[in-house]
C-alpha positions as CSV (number, residue, x, y, z in Angstrom):
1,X,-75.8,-106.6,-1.5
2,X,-77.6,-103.7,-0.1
3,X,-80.2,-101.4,-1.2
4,X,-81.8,-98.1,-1.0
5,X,-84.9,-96.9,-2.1
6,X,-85.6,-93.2,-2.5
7,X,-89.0,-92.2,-3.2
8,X,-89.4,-88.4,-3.2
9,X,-93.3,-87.4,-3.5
10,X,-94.2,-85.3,-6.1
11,X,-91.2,-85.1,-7.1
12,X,-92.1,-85.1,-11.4
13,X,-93.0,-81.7,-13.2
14,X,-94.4,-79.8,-16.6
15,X,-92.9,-77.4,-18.5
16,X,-95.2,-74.8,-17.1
17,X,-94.2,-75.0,-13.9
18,X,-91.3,-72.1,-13.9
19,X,-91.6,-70.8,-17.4
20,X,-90.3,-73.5,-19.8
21,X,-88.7,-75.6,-17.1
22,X,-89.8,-78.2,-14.4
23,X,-88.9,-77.6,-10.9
24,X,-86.5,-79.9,-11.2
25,X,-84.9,-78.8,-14.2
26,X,-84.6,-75.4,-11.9
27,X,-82.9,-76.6,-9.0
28,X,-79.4,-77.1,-8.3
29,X,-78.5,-80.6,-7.7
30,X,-74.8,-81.3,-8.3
31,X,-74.9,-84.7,-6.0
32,X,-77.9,-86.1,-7.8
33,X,-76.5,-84.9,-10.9
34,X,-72.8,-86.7,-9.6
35,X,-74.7,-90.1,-8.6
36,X,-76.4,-89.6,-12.6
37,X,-72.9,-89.6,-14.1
38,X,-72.1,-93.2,-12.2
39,X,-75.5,-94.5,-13.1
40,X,-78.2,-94.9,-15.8
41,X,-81.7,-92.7,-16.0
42,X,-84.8,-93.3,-17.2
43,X,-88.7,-92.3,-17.1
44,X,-91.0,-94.7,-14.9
45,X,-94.6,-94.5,-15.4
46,X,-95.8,-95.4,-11.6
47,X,-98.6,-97.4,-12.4
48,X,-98.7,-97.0,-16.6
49,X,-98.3,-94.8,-19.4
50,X,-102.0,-92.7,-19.1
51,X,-102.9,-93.3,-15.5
52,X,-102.8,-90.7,-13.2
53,X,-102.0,-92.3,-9.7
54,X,-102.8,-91.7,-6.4
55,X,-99.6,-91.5,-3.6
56,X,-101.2,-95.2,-2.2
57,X,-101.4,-97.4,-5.4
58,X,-98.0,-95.3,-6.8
59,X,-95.9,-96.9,-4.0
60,X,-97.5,-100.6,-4.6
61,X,-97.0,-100.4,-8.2
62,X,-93.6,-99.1,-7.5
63,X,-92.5,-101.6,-4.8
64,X,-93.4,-104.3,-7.1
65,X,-97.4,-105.0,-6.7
66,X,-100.3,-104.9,-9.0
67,X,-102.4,-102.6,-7.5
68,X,-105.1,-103.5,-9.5
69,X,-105.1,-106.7,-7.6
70,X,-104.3,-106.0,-4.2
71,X,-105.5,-102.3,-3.7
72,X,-108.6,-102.0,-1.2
73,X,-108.3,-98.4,-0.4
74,X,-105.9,-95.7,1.5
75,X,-107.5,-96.0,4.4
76,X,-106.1,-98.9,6.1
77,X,-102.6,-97.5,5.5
78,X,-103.0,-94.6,7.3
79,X,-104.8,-96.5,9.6
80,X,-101.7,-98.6,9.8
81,X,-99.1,-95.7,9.7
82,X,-100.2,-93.7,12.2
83,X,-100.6,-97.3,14.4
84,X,-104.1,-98.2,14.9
85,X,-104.4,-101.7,15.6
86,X,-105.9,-102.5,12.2
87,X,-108.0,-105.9,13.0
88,X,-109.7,-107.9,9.9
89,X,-113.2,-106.5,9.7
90,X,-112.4,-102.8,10.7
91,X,-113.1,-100.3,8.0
92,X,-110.0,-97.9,7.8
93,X,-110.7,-94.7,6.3
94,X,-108.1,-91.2,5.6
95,X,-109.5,-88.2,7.8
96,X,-108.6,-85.0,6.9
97,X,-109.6,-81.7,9.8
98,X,-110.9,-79.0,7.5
99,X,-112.8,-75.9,7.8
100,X,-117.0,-75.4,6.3
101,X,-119.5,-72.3,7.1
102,X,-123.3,-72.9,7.3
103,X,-125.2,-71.7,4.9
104,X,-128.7,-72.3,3.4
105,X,-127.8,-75.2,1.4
106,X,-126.0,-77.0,4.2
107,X,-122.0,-76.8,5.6
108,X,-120.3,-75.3,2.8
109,X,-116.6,-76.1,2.2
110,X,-114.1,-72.9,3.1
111,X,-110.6,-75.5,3.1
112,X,-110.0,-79.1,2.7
113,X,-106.8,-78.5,5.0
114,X,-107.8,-75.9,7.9
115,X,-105.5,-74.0,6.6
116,X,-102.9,-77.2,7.1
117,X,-103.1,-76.7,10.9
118,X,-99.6,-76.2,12.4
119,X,-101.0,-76.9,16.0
120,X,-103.7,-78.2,18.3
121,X,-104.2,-81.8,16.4
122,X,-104.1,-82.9,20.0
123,X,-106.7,-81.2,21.6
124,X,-108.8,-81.7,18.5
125,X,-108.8,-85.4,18.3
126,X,-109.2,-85.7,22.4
127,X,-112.4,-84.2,21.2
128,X,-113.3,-86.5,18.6
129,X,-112.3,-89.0,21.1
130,X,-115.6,-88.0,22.8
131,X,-118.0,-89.0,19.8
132,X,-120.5,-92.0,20.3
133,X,-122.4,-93.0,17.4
134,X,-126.2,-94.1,18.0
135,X,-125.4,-96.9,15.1
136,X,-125.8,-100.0,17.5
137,X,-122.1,-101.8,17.8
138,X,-120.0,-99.0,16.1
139,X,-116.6,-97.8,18.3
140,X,-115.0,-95.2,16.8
141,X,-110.9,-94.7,16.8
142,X,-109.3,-91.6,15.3
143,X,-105.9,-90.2,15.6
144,X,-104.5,-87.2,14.5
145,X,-101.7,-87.1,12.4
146,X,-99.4,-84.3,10.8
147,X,-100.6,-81.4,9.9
148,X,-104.3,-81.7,9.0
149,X,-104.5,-85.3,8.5
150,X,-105.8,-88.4,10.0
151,X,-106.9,-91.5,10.3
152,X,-110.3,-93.0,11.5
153,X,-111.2,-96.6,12.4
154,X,-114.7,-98.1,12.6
155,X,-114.6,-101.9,14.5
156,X,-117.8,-103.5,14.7
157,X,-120.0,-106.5,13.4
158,X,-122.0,-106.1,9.8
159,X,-119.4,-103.4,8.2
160,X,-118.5,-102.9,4.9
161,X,-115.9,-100.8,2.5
162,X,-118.2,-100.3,-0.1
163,X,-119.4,-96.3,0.9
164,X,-118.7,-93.1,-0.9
165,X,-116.9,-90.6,0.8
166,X,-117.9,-86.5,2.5
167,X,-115.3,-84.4,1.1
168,X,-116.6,-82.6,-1.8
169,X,-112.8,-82.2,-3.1
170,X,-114.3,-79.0,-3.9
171,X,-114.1,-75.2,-1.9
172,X,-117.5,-73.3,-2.1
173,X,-119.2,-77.1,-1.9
174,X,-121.8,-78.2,0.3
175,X,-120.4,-81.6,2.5
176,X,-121.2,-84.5,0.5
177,X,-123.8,-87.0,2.0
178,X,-121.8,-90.8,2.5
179,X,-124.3,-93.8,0.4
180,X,-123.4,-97.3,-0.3
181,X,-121.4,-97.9,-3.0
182,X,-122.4,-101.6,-3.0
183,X,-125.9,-103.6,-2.1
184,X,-126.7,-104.9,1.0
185,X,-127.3,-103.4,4.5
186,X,-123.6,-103.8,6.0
187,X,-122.7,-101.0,3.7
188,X,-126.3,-98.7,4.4
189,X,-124.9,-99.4,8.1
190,X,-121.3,-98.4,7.8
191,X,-122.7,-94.7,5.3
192,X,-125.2,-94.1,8.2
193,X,-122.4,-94.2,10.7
194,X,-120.4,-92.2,8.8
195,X,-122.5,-89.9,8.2
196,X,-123.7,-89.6,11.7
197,X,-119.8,-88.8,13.0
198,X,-119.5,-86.4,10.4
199,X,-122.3,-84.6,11.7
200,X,-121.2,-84.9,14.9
201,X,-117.3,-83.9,14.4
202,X,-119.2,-80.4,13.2
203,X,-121.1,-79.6,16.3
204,X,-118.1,-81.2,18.7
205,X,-115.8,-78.9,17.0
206,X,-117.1,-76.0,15.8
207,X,-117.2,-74.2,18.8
208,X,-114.1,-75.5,20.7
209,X,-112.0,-72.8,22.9
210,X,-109.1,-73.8,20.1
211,X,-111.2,-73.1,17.3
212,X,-112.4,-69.9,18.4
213,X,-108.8,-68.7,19.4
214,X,-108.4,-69.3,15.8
215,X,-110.5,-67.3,14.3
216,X,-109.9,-64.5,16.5
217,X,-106.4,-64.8,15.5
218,X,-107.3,-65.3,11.7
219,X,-106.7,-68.4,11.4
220,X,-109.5,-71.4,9.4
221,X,-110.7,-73.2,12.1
222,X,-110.5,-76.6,12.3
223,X,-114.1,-77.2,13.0
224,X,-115.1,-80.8,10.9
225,X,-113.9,-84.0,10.2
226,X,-113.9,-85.2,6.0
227,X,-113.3,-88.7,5.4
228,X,-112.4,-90.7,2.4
229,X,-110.6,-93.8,1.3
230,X,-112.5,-96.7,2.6
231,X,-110.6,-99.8,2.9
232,X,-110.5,-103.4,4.7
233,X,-107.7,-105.6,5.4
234,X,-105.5,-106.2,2.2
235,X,-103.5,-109.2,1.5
236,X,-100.1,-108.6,0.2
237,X,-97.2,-110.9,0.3
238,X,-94.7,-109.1,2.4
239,X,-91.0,-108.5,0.7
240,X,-89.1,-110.1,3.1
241,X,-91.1,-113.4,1.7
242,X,-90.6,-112.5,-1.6
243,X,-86.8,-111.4,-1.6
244,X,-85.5,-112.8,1.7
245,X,-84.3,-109.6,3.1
246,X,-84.9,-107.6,6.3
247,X,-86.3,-104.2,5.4
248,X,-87.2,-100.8,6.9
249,X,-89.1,-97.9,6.2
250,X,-88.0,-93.8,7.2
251,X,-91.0,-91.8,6.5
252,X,-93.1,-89.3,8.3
253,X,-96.0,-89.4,6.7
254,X,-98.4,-92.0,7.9
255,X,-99.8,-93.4,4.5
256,X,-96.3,-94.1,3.5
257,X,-95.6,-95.7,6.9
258,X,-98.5,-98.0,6.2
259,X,-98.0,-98.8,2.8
260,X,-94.3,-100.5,4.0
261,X,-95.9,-102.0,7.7
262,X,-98.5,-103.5,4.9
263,X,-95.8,-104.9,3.1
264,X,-93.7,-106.3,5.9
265,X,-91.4,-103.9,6.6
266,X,-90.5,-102.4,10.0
267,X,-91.0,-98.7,10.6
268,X,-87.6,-96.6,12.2
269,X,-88.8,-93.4,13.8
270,X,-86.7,-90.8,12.9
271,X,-87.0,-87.3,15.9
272,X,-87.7,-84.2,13.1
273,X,-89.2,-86.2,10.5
274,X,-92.5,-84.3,9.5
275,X,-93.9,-85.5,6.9
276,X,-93.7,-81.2,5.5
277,X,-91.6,-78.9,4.3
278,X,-89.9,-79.0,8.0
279,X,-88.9,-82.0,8.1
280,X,-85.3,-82.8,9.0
281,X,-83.5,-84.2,6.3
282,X,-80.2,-84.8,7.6
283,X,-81.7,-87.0,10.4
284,X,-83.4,-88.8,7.7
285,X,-79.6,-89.3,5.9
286,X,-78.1,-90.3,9.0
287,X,-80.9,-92.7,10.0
288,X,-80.4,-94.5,6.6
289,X,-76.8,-94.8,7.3
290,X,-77.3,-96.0,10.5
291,X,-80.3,-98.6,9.4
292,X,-77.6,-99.8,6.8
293,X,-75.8,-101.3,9.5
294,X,-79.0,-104.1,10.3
295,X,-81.2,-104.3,7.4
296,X,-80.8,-105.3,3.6
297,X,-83.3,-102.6,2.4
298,X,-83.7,-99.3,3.5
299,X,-86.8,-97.6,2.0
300,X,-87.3,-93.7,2.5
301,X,-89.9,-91.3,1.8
302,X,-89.4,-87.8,1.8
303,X,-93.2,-85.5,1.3
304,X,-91.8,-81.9,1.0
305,X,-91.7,-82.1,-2.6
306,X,-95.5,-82.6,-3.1
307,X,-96.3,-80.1,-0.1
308,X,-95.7,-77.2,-2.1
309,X,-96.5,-78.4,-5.8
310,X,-99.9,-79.0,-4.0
311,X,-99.6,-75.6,-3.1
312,X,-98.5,-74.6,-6.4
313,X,-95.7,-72.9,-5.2
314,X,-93.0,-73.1,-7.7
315,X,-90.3,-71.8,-5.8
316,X,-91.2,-73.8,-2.3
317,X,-90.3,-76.7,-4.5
318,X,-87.8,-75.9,-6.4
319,X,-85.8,-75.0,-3.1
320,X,-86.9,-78.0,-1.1
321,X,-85.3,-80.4,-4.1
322,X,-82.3,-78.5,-3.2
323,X,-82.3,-79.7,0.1
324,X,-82.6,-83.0,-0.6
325,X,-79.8,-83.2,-2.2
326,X,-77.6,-81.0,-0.2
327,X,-79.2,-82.5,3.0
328,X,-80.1,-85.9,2.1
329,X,-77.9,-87.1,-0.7
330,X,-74.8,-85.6,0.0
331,X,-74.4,-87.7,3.4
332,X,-75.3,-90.8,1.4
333,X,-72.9,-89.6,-1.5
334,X,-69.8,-89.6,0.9
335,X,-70.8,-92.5,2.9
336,X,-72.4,-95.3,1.7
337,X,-69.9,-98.0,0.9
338,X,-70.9,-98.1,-3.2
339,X,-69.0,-101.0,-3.4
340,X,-72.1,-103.0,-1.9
341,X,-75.2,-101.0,-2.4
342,X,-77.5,-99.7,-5.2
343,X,-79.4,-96.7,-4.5
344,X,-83.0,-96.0,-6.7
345,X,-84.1,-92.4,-6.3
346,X,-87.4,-91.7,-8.0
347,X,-90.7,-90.0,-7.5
348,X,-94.4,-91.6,-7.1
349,X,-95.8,-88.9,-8.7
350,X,-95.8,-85.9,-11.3
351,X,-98.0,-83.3,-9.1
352,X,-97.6,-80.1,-11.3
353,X,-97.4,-76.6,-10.2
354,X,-100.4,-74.7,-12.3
355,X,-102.4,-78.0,-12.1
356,X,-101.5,-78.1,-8.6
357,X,-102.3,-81.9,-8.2
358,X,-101.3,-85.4,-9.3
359,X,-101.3,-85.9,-13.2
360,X,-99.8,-89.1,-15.3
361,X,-96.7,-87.7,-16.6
362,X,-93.6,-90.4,-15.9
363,X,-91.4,-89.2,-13.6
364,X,-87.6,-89.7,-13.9
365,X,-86.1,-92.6,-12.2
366,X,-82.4,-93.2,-11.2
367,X,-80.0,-96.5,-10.2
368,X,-77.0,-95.8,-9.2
369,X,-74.1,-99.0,-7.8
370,X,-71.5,-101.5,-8.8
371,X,-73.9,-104.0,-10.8
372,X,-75.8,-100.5,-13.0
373,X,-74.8,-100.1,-16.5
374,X,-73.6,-96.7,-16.7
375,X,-75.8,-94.6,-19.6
376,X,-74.4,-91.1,-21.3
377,X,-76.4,-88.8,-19.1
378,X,-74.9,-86.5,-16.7
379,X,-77.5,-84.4,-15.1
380,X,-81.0,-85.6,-13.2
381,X,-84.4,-83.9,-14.5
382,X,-86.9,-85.2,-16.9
383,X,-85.6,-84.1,-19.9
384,X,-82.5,-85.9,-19.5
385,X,-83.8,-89.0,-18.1
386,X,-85.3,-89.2,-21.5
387,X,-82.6,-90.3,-23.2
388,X,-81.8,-93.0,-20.2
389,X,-80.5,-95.8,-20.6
390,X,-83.0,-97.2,-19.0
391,X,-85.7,-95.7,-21.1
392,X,-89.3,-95.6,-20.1
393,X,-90.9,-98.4,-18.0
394,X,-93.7,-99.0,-15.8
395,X,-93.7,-99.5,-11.6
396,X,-91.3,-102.5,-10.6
397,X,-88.5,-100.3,-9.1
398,X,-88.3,-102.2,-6.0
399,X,-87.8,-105.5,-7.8
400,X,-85.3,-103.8,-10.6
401,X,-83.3,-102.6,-7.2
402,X,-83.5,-106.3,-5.5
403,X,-82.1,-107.8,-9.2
404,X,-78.7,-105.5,-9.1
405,X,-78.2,-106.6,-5.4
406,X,-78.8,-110.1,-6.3
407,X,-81.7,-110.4,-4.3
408,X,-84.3,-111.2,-6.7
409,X,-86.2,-114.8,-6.8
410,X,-85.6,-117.1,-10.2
411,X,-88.7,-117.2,-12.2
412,X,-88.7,-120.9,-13.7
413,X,-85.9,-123.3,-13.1
């Protein structure tokens, strides 16, 4: 049989984010709510009960890893996602275009996003392209992504993961100095070039035509380079290996794209898929369909939901959940053949609307196809996925999805 994973970011919710009721709990979803009534709910913990996970080691632990084993950093799977040629050796890292003012103590932090630049990522990292580090045998790749994000590559002999990162995760901070994290001088050697691009993204950018045109416009420029996430080569079984299926991955986010291209998956490119608010999820629906039709697992990612709950905009995500289903779900609800596929829809994350970030609240978890014991409930949210059938577990939703369509491996004889 076939299978369908849904992973919609962000997607999990507090109370306090619309007055006594999740975002979730808000919107109108009558063809999640439909698919509930067919299937059986419960809470997943994406990495455990108490950990608060980032969107990176969320998807391993969901898709079946132990990221505690396998996890080397975010970088090589934006790296990957946004399709560097990642080679064993390169340090990967997650580059972010944001916007700092001088001041006495240094560059101070005004946004970690530029304002999440809608345009000009082009132009930008053409610049970038331009930067040559006086670190003997260090080349520099970077490419732009969506919105503010990136992805930044350092190849070259004697280099090493182990460094702290500049983003001060912080507005009104000075830039934080990159140091080794670890002994020896391949990681001194990878800090200094770090921190000798940083310096130079500053003085490439800061007074670029673009940047300028911003300004005078209103607009944060776009005028420094933060990077974070510092990662080597993993090694992770791939799941066509492990469950002897052909799989793909729909997602316009980069990290997401790399997390599946890590894990042996091929990436469909779907025209309209943003990775934002934007992003065009009927083409998303119709791409699954149409994947359906070559591989055995579709996975899809869909970022909208986390946009705004980063933003802490209640309302942004309270409407964009009612796309998805309307946009995304619906489709799949009248077309699928249900009679040989299981659908898992789920989130990777709680990011709540007054925290406005990732916390470790489980997040509510749905299975839906012939093999699924049907539970009582009737309606998708948290607070009814609490009295699931499939109660409260942890990661693993890739492999419970493989086990209804028969797919999984025999452990023992």
């Amino acid at each position: 049989m076939k299978g369908i994973l849904v992973i919609a970011d962000g997607l999990g919710g507090r109370p306090t984010d619309m007055d006594g009721r999740t975002c979730l709990e808000a919107a109108r979803t009558p063809h999640l709510d439909e698919l509930t009534d067919r299937g059986a709910v419960g809470l997943v913990d994406p990495i455990g009960p108490g950990i608060r996970p980032g969107s990176d080691t969320a998807h391993l632990s969901l898709l079946g890893y132990n990221p505690h084993e396998l996890y080397t950093g975010r970088g090589v799977f934006e790296c990957l996602g946004i399709g560097l040629d990642v080679r064993p050796g390169d340090i990967c890292f997650r580059a972010n275009f944001a916007t700092v003012e001088a001041s006495k103590d240094g560059l101070r932090l005004v946004d970690r996003r530029a304002g999440r630049i809608e345009s000009g990522q082009e132009e930008l990292a053409a610049t970038l392209g331009t930067m040559r580090l006086k670190t003997p045998g260090v080349e520099i790749q970077f490419r732009a992504s969506t919105e503010h994000r990136g992805a930044l590559l350092l190849r070259g002999k004697d280099l090493s993961p182990h460094v702290s990162e500049t983003d001060p995760h912080e507005v009104g901070a000075t830039m934080r100095t990159a140091g080794p994290t670890a002994d020896g001088a391949a990681a001194k050697r990878t800090a200094a070039a770090v921190n000798e691009l940083t310096r130079q993204s500053y003085e490439l950018l800061k007074d670029l035509p673009l940047n300028r045109e911003r300004a005078a416009a209103g607009k944060l420029p776009a005028n420094i380079l933060l990077v974070r996430g510092a990662a080597d080569c993993p090694h992770i079984p791939s799941i066509p290996s492990i469950y002897g299926v052909r799989g793909a991955v729909i997602a316009g986010g980069a990290l997401y794209r790399g997390v599946a291209l890590a894990c042996g998956l091929d990436s469909i490119d779907v025209p309209g898929a943003t990775g934002g608010l934007d992003t065009d999820l009927r083409a998303k629906a119709e791409a699954t369909l149409a994947a359906l039709a070559t591989y055995d697992l579709v996975f899809v990612h869909i970022k909208g939901t986390d946009n705004a709950a980063h933003d802490q905009n209640a309302a942004a995500k309270t409407a964009f959940i009612e796309r998805i289903d309307a946009e995304f779900i619906a489709p799949l609800v009248e077309r699928i053949d249900w009679k040989s596929t299981h659908l898992a829809f789920t989130g990777d994350h709680t990011t709540s609307i007054d925290y406005g970030d990732h916390t470790a609240d489980p997040v509510p978890v749905l299975f839906v196809g012939p093999n699924v014991r049907r539970d009582d409930v009737t309606s998708f949210n948290e607070h009814t996925a609490a009295r699931g059938g499939l109660l409260r577990f942890s990661g693993q939703v890739l492999p419970m999805l493989m086990s209804l369509a028969n797919r999984c491996p025999k452990f023992g004889s």
